[in-house]
C-alpha positions, -999 to +999 in steps of 0.1 A: +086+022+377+101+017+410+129+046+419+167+025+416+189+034+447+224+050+439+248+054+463+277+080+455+304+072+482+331+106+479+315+140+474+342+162+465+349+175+429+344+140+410+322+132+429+300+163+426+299+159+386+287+120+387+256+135+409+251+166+385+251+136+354+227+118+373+201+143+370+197+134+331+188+095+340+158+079+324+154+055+352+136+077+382+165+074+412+167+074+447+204+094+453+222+090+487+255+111+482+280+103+512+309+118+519+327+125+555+330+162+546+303+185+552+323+209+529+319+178+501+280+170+505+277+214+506+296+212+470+275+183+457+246+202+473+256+234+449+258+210+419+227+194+421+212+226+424+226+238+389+213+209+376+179+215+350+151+211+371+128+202+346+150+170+339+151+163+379+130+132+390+147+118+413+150+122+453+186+132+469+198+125+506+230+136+517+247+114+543+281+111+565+273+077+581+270+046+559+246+030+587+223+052+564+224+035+531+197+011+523+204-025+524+199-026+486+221-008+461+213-012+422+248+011+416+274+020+439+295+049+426+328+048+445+349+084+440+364+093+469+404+095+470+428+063+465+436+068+498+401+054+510+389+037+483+395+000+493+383+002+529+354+023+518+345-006+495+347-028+521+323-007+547+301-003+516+298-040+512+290-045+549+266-025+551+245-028+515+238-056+487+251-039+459+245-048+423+262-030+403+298-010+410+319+020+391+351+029+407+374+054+402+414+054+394+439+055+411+418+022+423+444+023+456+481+030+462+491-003+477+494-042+462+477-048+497+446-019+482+444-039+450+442-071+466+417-059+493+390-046+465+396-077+446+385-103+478+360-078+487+342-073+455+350-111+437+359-124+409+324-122+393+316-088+406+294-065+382+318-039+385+341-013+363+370+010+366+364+045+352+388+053+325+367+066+301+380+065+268+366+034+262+332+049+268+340+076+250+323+082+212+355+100+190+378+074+208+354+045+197+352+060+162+392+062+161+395+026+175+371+011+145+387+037+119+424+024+130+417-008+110+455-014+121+468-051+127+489-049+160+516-044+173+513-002+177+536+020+189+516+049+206+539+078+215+521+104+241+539+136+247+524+169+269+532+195+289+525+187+332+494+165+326+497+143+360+512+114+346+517+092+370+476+097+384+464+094+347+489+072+331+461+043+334+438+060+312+459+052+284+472+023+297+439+005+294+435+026+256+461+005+243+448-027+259+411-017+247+430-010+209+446-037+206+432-066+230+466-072+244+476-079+278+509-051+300+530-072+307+555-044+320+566-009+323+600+005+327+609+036+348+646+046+341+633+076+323+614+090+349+627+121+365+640+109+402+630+136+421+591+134+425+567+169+428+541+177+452+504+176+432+481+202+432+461+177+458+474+181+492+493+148+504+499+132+469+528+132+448+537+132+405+564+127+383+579+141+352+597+120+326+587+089+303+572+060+313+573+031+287+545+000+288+559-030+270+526-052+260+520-090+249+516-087+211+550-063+207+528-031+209+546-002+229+533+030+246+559+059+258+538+087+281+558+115+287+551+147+307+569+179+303+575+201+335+572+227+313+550+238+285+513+237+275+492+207+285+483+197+251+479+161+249+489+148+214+492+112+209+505+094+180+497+063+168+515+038+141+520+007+127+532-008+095+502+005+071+496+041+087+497+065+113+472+090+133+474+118+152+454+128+183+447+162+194+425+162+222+431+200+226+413+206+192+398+172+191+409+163+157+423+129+149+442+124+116+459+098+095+484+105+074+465+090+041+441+119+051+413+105+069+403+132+096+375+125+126+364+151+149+352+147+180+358+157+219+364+149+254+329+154+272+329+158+308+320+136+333+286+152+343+279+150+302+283+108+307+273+096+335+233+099+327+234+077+299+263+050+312+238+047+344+212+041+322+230+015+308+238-003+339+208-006+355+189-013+324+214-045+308+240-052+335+267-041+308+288-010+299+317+001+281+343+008+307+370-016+314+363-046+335+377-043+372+396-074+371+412-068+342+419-028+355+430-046+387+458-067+367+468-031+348+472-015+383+494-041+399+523-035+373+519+003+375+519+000+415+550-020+412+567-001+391+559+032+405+564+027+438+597+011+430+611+040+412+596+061+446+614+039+471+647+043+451+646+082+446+621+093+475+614+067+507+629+033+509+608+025+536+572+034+515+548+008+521+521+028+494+526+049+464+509+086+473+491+093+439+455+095+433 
């Protein structure tokens, strides 16, 4: 079997964990991990190495220059920051036939990000956004144990959890629950002063942010500035109501039906939704375009509520 070539594009601590996961692929790889940052491909370096060498059949180069990527990509893995991410698509597709793309959120900060991916890439493009949950197994056993007509009202409620970086995980969650389109989000109970991240150069919120969908389903994220970061959402319509707890991983309705489960990391997944990829064209994770639709309203709505309370002059939204 001929090696596949994978290019990860953004080394750093995402990054990092897709090349560890790659190390458990069926299909024998040829890596190319490229990152500007030598301290990056050093860390990726370190992970591979960690990695179970008895499971390790592939070849790994570490690059800085994308000059050095073949002209052939089966899977481009795009990780780097949201700050790079649609020009570093772009250079990618200049310099490589790819077949097959997974990209990261935030997918950019700008309309003009969005819109530059989306030219680049096509409207056919084999390619997915990463939100996970989708992919995930206890999420897909909740979604085909919900047997719940829609519209839902998801209520998500946690201590700091990043909201406005992760806010499109469940975002899409709902969408991928109840096939429904966002149609809109409202802001006014945000918090108006914004907080520096942990990430140098990037910015969150505290408050509720409310997505309005096209069947009447509702979703209300919330993020404490204070408290644990326990991440319990619940979930109701007209028949019954569950209860996520990703901290213990239990989800339970209240006519008693209870399924376990967990969040695995990324380096647990990425082996087997490569696999998929290069082996049937499909996987799990939500379609870009669609992701791409999601984003726009978030990016509107978001960078609104920044120009109001933060820079009226912002151009881009710093979150990643």
């Amino acid at each position: 079997m001929l090696n596949k070539n994978i290019l990860i594009s953004g080394a750093g601590q995402l990054g990092s964990r897709y090349l560890q996961g790659l190390s458990k692929c069926q299909n024998p790889l040829n890596i190319y991990v490229h990152d500007l940052s030598s301290d990056s491909l050093k860390l990726a370096e370190d992970r591979w190495g960690e990695a179970n060498e008895k499971e390790i059949k592939h070849s790994v180069r570490y690059l800085t220059d994308l000059n050095e990527i073949p002209k052939s990509i089966h899977l481009a893995i795009v990780s780097s920051t949201s700050t790079q991410r649609p020009n570093q698509i772009a250079e990618i597709k200049a310099n490589a036939i790819v077949e097959n793309w997974i990209l990261e959120k935030v997918l950019a900060q700008s309309l003009a990000g969005l819109n530059l991916i989306e030219t680049t890439l096509g409207r056919g493009a084999n390619a997915w956004v990463n939100t996970p949950l989708r992919n995930i197994p206890w999420y897909r056993s909740i979604k085909n144990s919900l047997k719940t007509v829609p519209p839902l009202d998801i209520v998500l409620e946690s201590g700091p959890w990043g909201l406005a970086c992760n806010a499109i995980h469940f975002i899409d969650l709902v969408v991928w629950f109840t096939n429904e389109k966002l149609i809109k989000l409202h802001t006014s109970a945000l918090e108006a002063q914004w907080q520096p991240a942990k990430r140098n150069g990037y910015w969150e919120v505290f408050g509720t942010l409310i997505a309005e969908y096209s069947g009447g389903s509702k979703l209300v994220l919330t993020s404490f500035e204070e408290g644990e970061k326990t991440i319990l959402i619940n979930i109701s319509d007209n028949i019954d109501e569950w209860t996520i707890n990703e901290e213990t991983g239990i989800a339970r309705s209240k006519k008693g039906n209870e399924i376990l489960g967990r969040l695995p990391f990324q380096s647990e997944m990425t082996g087997a939704l490569v696999d998929e990829i290069l082996n049937t064209g499909k996987c799990n994770l939500c379609p870009l375009i669609d992701s791409i639709r999601m984003h726009e309203i978030l990016l509107i709505a978001l960078l609104e509520h920044w120009q109001i309370n933060m820079d009226p002059d912002a151009k881009v939204l710093p979150i990643t």
